[in-house]
ROKOLLO-76413 format. One line per 3 residues: number of its first residue (from 1); for each residue x negated, y, z negated of C-alpha. Coordinates in steps of 0.1 Angstrom, whole numbers, plus 5000, padded with zeros to 4 digits. Example, Ala and Ser with C-alpha at 12.3 -4.5 7.8 and 13.67 -1.06 7.14 Angstrom:
residues 2
1 = 4877:4955:4922 ~ 4863:4989:4929
//
This chain:
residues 601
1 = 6941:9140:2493 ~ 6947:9173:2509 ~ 6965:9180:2537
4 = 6953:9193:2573 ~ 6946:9232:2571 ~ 6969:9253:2594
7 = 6952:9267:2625 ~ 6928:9291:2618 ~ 6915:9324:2639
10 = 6886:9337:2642 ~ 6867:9365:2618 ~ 6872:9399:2632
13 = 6831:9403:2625 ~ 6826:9365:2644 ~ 6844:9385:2674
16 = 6828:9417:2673 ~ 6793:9396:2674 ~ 6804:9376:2709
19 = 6812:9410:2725 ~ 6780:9422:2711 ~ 6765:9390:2728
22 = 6782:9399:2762 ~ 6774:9434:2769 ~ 6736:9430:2752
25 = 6707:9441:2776 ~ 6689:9409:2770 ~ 6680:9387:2743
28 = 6662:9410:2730 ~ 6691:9431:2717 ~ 6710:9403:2702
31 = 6683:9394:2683 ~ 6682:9430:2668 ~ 6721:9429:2662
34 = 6713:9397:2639 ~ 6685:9409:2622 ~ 6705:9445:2611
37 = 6738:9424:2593 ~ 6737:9434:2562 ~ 6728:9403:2537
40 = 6754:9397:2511 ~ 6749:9407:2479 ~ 6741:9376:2450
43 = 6774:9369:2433 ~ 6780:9364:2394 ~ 6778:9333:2380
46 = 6806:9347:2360 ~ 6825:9355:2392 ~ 6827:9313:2403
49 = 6840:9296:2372 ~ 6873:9297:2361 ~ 6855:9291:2325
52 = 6822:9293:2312 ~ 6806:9261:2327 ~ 6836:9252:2342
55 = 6835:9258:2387 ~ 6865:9280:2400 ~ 6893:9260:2424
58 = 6912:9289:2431 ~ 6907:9329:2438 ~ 6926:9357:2433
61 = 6923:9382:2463 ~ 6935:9418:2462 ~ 6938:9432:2496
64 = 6938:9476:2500 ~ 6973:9486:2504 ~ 6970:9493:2544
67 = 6954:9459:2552 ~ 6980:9434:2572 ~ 6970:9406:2552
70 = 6985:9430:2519 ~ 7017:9425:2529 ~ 7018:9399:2557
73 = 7011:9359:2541 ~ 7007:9346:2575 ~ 6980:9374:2579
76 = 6965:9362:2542 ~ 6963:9330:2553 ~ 6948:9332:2586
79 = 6920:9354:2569 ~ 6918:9324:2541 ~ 6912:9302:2568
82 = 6886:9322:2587 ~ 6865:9335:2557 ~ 6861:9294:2548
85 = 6849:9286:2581 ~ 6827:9317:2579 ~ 6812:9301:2545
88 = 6819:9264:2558 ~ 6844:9262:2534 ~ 6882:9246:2533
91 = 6902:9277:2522 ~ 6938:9272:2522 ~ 6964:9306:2511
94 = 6985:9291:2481 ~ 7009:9321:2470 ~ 7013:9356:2467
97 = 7010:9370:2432 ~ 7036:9394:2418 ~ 7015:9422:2424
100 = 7011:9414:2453 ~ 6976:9397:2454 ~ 6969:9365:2475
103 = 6960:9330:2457 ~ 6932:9308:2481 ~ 6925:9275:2469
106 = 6886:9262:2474 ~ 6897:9221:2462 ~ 6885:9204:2430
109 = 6854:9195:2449 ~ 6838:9231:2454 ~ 6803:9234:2437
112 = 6794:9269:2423 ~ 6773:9278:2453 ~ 6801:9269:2475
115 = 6822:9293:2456 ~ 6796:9321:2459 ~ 6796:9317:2494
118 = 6837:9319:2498 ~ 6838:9353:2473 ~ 6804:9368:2490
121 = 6825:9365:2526 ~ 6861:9383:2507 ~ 6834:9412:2487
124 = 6819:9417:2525 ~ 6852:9425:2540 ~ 6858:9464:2535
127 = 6897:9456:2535 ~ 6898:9437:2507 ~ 6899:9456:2471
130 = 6886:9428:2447 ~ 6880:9388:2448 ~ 6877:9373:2411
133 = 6881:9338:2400 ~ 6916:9324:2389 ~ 6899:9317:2353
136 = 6918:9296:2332 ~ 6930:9303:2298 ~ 6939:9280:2265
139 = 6954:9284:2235 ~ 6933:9302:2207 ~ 6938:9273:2185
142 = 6919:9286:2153 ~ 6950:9292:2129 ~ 6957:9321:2109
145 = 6968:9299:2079 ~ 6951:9320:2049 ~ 6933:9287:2034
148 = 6924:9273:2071 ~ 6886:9284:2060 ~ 6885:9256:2034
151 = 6898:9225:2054 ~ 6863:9217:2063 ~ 6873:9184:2073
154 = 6890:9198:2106 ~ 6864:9212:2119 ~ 6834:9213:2106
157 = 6803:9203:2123 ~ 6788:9175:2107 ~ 6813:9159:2090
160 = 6844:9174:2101 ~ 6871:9154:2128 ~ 6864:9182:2153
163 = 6904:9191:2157 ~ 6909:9224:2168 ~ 6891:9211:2202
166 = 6923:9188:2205 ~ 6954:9216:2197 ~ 6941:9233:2230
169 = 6958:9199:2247 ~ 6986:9189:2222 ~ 6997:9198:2187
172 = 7021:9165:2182 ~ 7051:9175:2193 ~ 7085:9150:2199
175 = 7063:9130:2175 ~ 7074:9121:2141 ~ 7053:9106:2115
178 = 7067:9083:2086 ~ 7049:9086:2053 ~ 7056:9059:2033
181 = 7048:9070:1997 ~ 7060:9087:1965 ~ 7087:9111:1986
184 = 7081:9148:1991 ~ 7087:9181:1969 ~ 7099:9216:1985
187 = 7073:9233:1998 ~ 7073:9263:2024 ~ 7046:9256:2039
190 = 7060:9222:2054 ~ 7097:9225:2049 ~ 7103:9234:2090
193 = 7078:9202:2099 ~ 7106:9176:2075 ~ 7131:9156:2091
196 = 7153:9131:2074 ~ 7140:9102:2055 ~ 7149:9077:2025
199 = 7145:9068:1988 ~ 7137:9031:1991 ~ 7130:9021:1955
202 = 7158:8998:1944 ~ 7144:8993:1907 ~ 7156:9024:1883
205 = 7127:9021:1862 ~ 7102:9025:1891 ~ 7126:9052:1908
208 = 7129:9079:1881 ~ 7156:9100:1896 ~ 7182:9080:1881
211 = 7196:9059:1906 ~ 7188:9029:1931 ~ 7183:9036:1970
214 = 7199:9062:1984 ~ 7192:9094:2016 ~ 7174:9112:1994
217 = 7137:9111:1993 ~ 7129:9140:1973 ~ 7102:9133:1945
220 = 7110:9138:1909 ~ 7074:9134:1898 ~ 7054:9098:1889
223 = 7038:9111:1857 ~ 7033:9085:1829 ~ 7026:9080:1792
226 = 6995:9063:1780 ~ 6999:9025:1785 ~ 7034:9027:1797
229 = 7016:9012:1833 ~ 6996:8981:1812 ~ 6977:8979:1782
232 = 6951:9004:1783 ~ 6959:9021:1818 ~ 6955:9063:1799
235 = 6985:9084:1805 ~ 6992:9105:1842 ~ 7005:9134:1854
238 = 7026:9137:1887 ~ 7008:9134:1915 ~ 7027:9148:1945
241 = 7008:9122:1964 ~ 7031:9120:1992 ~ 7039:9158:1995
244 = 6997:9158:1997 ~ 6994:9136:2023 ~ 7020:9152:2042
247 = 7008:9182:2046 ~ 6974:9171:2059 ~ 6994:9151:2090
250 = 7022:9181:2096 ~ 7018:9216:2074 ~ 7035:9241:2094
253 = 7006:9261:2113 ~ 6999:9297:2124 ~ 7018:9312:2097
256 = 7001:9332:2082 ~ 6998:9311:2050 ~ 6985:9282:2031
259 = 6969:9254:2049 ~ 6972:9241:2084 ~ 6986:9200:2096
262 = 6963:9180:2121 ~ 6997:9176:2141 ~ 7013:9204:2134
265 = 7040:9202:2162 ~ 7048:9167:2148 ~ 7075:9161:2123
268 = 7076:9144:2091 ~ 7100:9114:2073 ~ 7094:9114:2040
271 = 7100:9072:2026 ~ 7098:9071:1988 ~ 7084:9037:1982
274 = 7063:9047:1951 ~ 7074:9057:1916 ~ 7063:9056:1883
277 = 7034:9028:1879 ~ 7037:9022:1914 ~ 7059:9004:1940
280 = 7069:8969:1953 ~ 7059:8949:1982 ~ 7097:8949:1989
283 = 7104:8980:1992 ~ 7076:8991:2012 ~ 7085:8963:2038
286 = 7118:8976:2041 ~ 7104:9009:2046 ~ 7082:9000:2071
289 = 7108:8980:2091 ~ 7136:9009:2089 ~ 7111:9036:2097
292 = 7100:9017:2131 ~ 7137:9016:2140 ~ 7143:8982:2126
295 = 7175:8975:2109 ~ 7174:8972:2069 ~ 7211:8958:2054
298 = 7227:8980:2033 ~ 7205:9011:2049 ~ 7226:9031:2073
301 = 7204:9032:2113 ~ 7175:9059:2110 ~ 7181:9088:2134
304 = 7140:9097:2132 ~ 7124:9065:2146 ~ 7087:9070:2136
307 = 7061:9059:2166 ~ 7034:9066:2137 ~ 7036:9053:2095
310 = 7011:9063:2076 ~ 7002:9043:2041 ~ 6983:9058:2016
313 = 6982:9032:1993 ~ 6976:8997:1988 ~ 6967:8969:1958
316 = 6947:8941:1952 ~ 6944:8904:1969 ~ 6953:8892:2008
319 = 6979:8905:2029 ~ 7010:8887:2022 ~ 7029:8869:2050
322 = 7056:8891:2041 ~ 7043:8927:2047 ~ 7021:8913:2080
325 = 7059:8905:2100 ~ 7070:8938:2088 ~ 7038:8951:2104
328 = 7038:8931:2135 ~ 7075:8937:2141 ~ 7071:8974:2131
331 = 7040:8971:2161 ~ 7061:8954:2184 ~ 7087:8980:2182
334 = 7059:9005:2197 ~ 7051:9018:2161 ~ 7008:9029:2151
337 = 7001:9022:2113 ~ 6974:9037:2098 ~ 6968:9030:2059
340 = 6941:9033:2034 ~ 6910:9010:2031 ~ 6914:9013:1992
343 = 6894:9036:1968 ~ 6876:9006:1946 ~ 6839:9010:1963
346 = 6845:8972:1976 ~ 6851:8949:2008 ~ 6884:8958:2024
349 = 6891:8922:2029 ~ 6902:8922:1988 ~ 6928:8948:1990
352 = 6959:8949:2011 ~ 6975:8964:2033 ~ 6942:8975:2048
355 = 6930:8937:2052 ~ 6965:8934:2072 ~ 6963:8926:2111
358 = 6980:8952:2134 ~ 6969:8985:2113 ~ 6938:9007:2118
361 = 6920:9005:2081 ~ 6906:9038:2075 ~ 6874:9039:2054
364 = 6865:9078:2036 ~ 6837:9098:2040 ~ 6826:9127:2022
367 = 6814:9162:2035 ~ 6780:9149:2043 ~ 6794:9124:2071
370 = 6787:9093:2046 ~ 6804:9067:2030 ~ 6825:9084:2002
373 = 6812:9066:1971 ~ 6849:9052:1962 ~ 6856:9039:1998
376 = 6862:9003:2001 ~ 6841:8992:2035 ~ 6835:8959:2054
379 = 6845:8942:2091 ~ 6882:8951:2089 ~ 6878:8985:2087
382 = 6885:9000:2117 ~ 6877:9042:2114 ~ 6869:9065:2094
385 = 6878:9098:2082 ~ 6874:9129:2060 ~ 6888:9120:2024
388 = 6864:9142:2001 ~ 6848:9137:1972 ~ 6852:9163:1943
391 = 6825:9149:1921 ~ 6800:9166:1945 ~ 6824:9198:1942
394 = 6859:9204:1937 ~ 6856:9226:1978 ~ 6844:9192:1989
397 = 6875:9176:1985 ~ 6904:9178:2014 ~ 6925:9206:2004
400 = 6968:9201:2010 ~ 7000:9210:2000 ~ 7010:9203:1962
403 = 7030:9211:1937 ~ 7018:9230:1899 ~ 7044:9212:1877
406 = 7026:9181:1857 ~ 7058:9162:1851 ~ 7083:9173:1866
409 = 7085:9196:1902 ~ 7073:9234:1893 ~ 7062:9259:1918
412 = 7048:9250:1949 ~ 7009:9257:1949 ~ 6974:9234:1970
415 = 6948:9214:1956 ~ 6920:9194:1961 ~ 6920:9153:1962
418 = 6897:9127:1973 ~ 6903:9092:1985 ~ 6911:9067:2016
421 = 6951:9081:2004 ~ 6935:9116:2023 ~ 6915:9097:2048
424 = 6943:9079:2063 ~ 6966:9112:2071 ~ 6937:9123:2094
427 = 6939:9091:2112 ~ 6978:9091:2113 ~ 6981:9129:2123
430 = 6956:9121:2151 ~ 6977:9091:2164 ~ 7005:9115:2166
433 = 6985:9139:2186 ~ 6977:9107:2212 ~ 7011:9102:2209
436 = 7026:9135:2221 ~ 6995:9141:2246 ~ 7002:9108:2259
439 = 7040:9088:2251 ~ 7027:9059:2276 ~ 6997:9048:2252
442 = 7008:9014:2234 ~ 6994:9010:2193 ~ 6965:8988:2209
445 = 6953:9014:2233 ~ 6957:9038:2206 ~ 6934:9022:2181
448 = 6911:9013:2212 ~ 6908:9050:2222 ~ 6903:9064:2187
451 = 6877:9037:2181 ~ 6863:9039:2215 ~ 6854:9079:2212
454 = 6848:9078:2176 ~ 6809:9098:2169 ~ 6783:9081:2150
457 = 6789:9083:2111 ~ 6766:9114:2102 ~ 6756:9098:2069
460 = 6753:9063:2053 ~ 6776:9034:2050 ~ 6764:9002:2032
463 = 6788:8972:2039 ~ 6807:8986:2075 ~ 6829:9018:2081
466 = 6843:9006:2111 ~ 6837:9023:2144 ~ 6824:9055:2131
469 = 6837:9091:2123 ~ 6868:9100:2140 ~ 6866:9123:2170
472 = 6902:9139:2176 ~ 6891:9165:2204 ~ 6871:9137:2224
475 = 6897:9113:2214 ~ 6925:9138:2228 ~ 6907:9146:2258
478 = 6902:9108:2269 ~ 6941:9099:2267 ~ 6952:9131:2283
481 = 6927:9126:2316 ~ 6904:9154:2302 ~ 6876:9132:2288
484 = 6851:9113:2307 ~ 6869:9087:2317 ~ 6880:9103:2355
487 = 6904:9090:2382 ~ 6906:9095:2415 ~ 6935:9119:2423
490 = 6954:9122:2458 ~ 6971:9154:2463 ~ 6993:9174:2489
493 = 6991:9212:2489 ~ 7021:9217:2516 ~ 7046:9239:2501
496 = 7082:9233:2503 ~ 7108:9254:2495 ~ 7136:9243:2475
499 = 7174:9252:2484 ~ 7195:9269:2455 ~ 7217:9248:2446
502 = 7214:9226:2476 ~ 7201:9190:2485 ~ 7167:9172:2471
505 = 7134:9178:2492 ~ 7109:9161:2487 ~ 7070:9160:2492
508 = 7046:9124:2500 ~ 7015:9119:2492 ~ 7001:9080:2508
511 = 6978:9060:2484 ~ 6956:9035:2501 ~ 6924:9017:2495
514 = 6935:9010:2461 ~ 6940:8974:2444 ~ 6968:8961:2424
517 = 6989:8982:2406 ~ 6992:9020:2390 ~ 6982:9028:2359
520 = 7004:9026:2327 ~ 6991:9062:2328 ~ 6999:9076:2359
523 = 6991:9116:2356 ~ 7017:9135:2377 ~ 7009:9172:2378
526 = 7031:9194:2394 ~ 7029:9234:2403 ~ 7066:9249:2411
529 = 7072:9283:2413 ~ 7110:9286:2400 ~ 7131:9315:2383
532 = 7149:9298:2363 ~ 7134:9260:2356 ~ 7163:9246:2337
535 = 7182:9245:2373 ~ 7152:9215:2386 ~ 7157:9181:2383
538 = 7124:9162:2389 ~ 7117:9128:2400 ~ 7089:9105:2411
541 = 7094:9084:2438 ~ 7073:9048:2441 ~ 7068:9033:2470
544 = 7098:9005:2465 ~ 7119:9030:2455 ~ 7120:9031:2422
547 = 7124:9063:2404 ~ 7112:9081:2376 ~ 7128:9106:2360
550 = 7100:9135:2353 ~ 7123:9162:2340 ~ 7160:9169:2340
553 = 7180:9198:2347 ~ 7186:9220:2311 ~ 7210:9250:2310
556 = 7194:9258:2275 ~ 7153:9259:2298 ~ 7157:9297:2312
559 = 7120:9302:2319 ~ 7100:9305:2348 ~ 7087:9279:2368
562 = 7070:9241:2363 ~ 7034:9235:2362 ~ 7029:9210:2339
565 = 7015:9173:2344 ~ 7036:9146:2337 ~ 7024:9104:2322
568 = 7044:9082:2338 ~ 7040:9038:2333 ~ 7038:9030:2367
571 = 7023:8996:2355 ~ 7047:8976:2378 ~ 7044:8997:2411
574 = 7019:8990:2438 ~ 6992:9015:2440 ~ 6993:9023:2479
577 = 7014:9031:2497 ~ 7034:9063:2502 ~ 7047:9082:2470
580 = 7071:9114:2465 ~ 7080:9138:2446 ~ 7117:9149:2447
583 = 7131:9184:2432 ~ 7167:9195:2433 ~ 7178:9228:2423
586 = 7211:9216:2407 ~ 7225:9252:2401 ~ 7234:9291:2419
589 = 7213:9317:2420 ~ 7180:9310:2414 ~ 7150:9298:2443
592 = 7120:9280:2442 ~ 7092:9263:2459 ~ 7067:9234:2454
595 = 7036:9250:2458 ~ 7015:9213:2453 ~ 7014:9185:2433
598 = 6993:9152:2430 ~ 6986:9117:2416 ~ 6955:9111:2395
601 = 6952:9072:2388
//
C-alpha cells in the first residue's frame, strides 16, 4: 500500500485565481477570468506509457535552470504534490536524476487519462523544460548468432516455442542442466556454457574410449559396423547425439556465431551413459541419481548438482522399478526431468522412460505445429515440443551443434536432426529458464506451469500430445509474476537513507485482510540507490521474526545500486501482519538510500 503523501501547497495559478476572486468587480469578472485560461493542449498517447500499450507509473521532469524546484527537492516535491491535486492525482517526488531532473511517481493504478492529466498540468507550467514518461526498456533479446535465422523452432509463429519473449525475463542463469547421453565433443560454440560432468559406462565394450567409468565425459564417437548392434541392425556413423542436444538447452548466445541455447545463461554436465549400441539401465540410474546430488559408490560427490536432467533417449517395454526410485528420489531431491516420448509413431505407455512417473514426456511436432509422424503419443505424454522432421525438408529439422567426423571426432561443424531426442532439450532448457526466473518453483509446479500455459497444438495429433505446444514466453511470464496470474502487492514509497558503514534501517510495510499463509513465491522488489552495491546486505523480515536473507554483502559487486525483485518461500509465515525490509551498508565510503520497495503475494 502507499504511504500518506507529505503536505502539499497550493499551485501558484490556484493562488493567483483566489486573488483574482477577491479584488473582481463582481461575478461577472470572475466568470471572464475562467473562461480566458488557456485549455491544455491534448497529450500523446506516446507521452503516458512507459511502453507501447503499457500506462506510465513514473515521470521524468526537467525543470529550467532558474526554477526553485531545479535545484531545491523539497521545492520538487511540493510542486509534485500540488500539480496532482491540480489533476486529482496522487503525485509523490521519488528522486533526483543525475542531471538533475526530478522523478514523480503516479502509482501502478494510474489509467492513461490520468497520466494525461498529471503531464498536461507539468507542460502548462512555463518553469518547467520537459515532462516525458520514465519508459521502460528490455533486453533486445534477438541474438546475433549467424545461424539464429534457421532455428525456426524458437520463434517462429506457428509452430515455434515463442522464446525470445522469455530471454527479456531470464536466460537460465545459476542453472545447470544434466544431459544424460552419449557425452559431449569440443565445440566453441558451447565450450563456455560446460561444467564438469562424468563417463558413467562401466562396460568397455559399450564405452569405446578404452576404459570403465571415470571424470571424463568426453565422446569418442558411437559409430558401428553393420550387424555389430543385432542381426540385421545396417551399420552407423557417430552421432554426436549428446553434443546435439546440448546445444539446443545451452549454446553460448550473442556471439556472433553459430546457433543460439534456449537457456543460454544456464550451464551444462555432460553424463555419458550411451555408447556404442546403446547404454544400460544401470548406468543411466546411476547417472541420474549422481547428477541430482545423490551419492553413487565408487563416484567421487558431484560439485554441479543439476535442478534439470534431460533424457533423450529411451527403449522398449514398462518403466522398471529400478529407474522409477532413481526418478522419484532424483525428484525428491528438487530435480525436473524431462525425457523423450520415443520416436516409434506409437503409445508412450510401450516405451520407457517416458511411461515413467515423475517426468514430463515430451511428444515432437514438426514445423506445421502437428504431431511429427515418428512421435510416440498417448495419456502419459505430458508436452510437446519442436523436434523437426527432415523428410518434409532437411531446414525443417531443429538445427544444433555437431561434429563433421563420421567415426571418430573431426571438426566441429551444425546439422539438422529430428526426433522426441530434439524435442525434449526444448522442454529441459525451458525448465531451466523457470528455474533461474523462479528458484522457489518445485518439479510439480514446474510441469503444472509449462502444462498450464502451454498454446493449442497448431496442427494434428491422433492418439494425445499431452497439454499442447510449449509456450516458454507465457510460461516465463506466469512464474516470474508477469503473466496473468496477478497478486495483490502492498508497498511503501518512504525513503530511508542508509548510514555508510553504520547500523541496519529498516522499512515496514503491514499486510492485513489476507488469509493463511504467504506464498511459496513471495515477489520482493526492491529500488536502492547505492554507489557501490557490494557494500548492502539485504534481508526480509516476517512478522515472527524470521529472516530471509535477500542478498549478501560482495567486495567482488562494485556496481551501482539494487533494483531488482527478489522470490522468497515464505510458505510458513503468516500473511498479515507487519513485514520489513532491512539494509546495512557493511562497508566505508559509499551512501545510499531505499527509495521503495514492496510485497506482491
Amino acid at each position: 500500500m502507499r504511504t500518506s503523501p507529505s503536505p502539499r501547497r497550493k499551485m501558484i495559478s490556484v493562488v493567483a485565481v483566489s486573488a483574482a476572486l477577491f479584488t473582481a468587480a463582481g461575478a461577472t469578472v470572475a466568470t471572464a477570468q475562467e473562461a480566458a485560461a488557456p485549455k491544455a493542449a491534448a497529450v500523446p498517447t506516446a507521452q503516458t506509457e512507459a511502453a507501447p500499450g503499457v500506462t506510465a507509473e513514473r515521470l521524468i521532469v526537467g525543470y529550467k535552470s532558474g526554477a526553485t524546484e531545479a535545484k531545491s527537492n523539497s521545492a520538487a516535491e511540493a510542486d509534485a504534490a500540488a500539480k496532482g491535486k491540480e489533476a486529482g492525482e496522487d503525485v509523490d517526488f521519488r528522486r533526483r536524476l543525475g542531471t538533475g531532473a526530478a522523478l514523480v511517481d503516479l502509482g501502478a493504478d494510474a489509467t492513461r487519462a490520468d497520466v494525461a492529466d498529471v503531464v498536461a498540468e507539468y507542460r502548462a507550467d512555463p518553469q518547467v523544460a520537459y515532462v516525458v514518461p520514465d519508459r521502460l526498456n528490455k533486453p533486445q533479446a534477438d541474438p546475433n548468432d549467424t545461424e539464429y535465422a534457421k532455428q525456426w523452432d524458437l520463434f517462429e509463429a506457428t509452430a515455434g516455442m515463442n522464446v525470445p519473449g522469455a530471454w527479456n525475463t531470464t536466460t537460465g542463469s545459476g542453472v545447470t542442466v544434466a544431459v544424460i547421453d552419449t557425452g559431449y565433443v569440443a565445440h566453441s560454440d558451447l565450450a563456455a556454457n560446460i561444467v564438469g560432468g562424468y563417463d558413467f559406462i562401466s562396460d568397455t565394450a559399450v564405452s569405446v574410449d578404452g576404459d570403465g567409468r571415470d571424470s571424463n565425459p568426453a565422446d569418442p564417437g558411437d559409430w558401428y559396423n553393420a550387424g555389430e548392434c543385432g542381426s540385421g541392425v545396417p551399420a552407423s556413423n557417430s552421432s554426436w547425439h549428446g553434443t546435439h542436444v546440448a546445444g539446443t538447452i545451452a549454446a553460448v548466445t550473442n556471439n556472433g556465431k553459430g546457433i543460439a541455447g534456449i537457456a543460454h545463461g544456464a550451464k551444462i554436465s555432460p553424463l555419458r551413459v550411451l555408447g556404442k549400441c546403446g547404454g544400460y539401465d544401470s548406468d543411466i540410474i546411476d547417472a541420474i541419481t549422481w547428477a541430482s546430488g545423490g551419492t553413487v559408490s565408487g563416484v567421487p560427490a558431484n560439485t554441479n548438482v543439476a535442478k534439470v536432467i534431460n533424457m533423450s533417449l529411451g527403449g522398449d517395454g514398462a518403466c522398471s522399478t529400478a529407474t522409477q526410485s532413481a526418478i522419484n528420489a532424483a525428484v525428491n531431491r528438487g530435480t525436473t526431468i524431462a525425457v523423450a516420448a520415443g520416436n516409434d509413431n506409437d503409445n508412450v505407455a510401450n516405451h520407457s522412460p517416458g511411461n515413467c512417473n515423475n517426468v514430463i514426456s515430451v511428444a515432437a511436432t514438426n514445423r506445421t505445429g502437428a504431431k511429427a509422424s515418428y512421435s510416440n503419443y498417448g495419456s502419459l505424454v505430458d508436452i510437446s515440443a519442436p523436434g523437426g522432421q527432415t523428410s518434409t525438408g532437411t531446414a525443417n529439422g531443429i538445427l544444433s551443434t555437431l561434429n563433421s567426423g563420421t567415426k571418430t571426432a573431426s571438426t566441429e561443424s551444425y546439422a539438422y536432426y529430428q526426433g522426441t531426442s530434439m524435442a525434449t532439450p526444448h522442454i529441459a532448457g525451458l525448465v531451466a529458464l523457470l528455474k533461474s526466473a523462479n528458484s522457489s518453483l518445485t518439479p510439480a509446479q514446474i510441469e503444472s506451469a509449462i502444462k498450464t500455459n502451454a498454446r493449442p497444438l497448431p496442427g494434428a495429433c491422433s492418439g494425445g500430445c499431452g497439454a499442447g505446444l510449449a509456450d516458454a514466453a507465457k510460461t516465463v511470464a506466469a512464474v516470474s509474476g508477469g503473466g496473468t496470474t496477478t497478486g495483490t502487492t502492498y508497498s511503501s514509497t518512504s525513503a530511508v537513507a542508509i548510514p555508510d558503514n553504520g547500523a541496519a534501517i529498516e522499512s515496514a510495510i503491514t499486510v492485513s485482510g489476507r488469509t493463511g499463509n504467504a506464498p511459496a513465491a513471495l515477489k520482493v522488489a526492491v529500488d536502492i540507490t547505492h554507489t557501490y552495491r557490494g557494500d548492502l546486505v539485504i534481508s526480509l523480515v516476517a512478522p515472527d521474526g524470521t529472516v530471509y536473507t535477500l542478498k549478501s554483502a560482495s567486495s567482488s559487486d562494485s556496481a551501482d545500486n539494487v533494483n531488482t525483485t527478489y522470490t522468497v518461500d515464505a510458505s510458513s509465515e503468516t500473511a498479515n501482519g507487519t513485514w520489513k525490509l532491512r539494509v546495512q551498508d557493511t562497508a566505508a565510503q559509499d551512501t545510499g538510500t531505499l527509495n521503495s520497495w514492496k510485497l506482491t503475494f
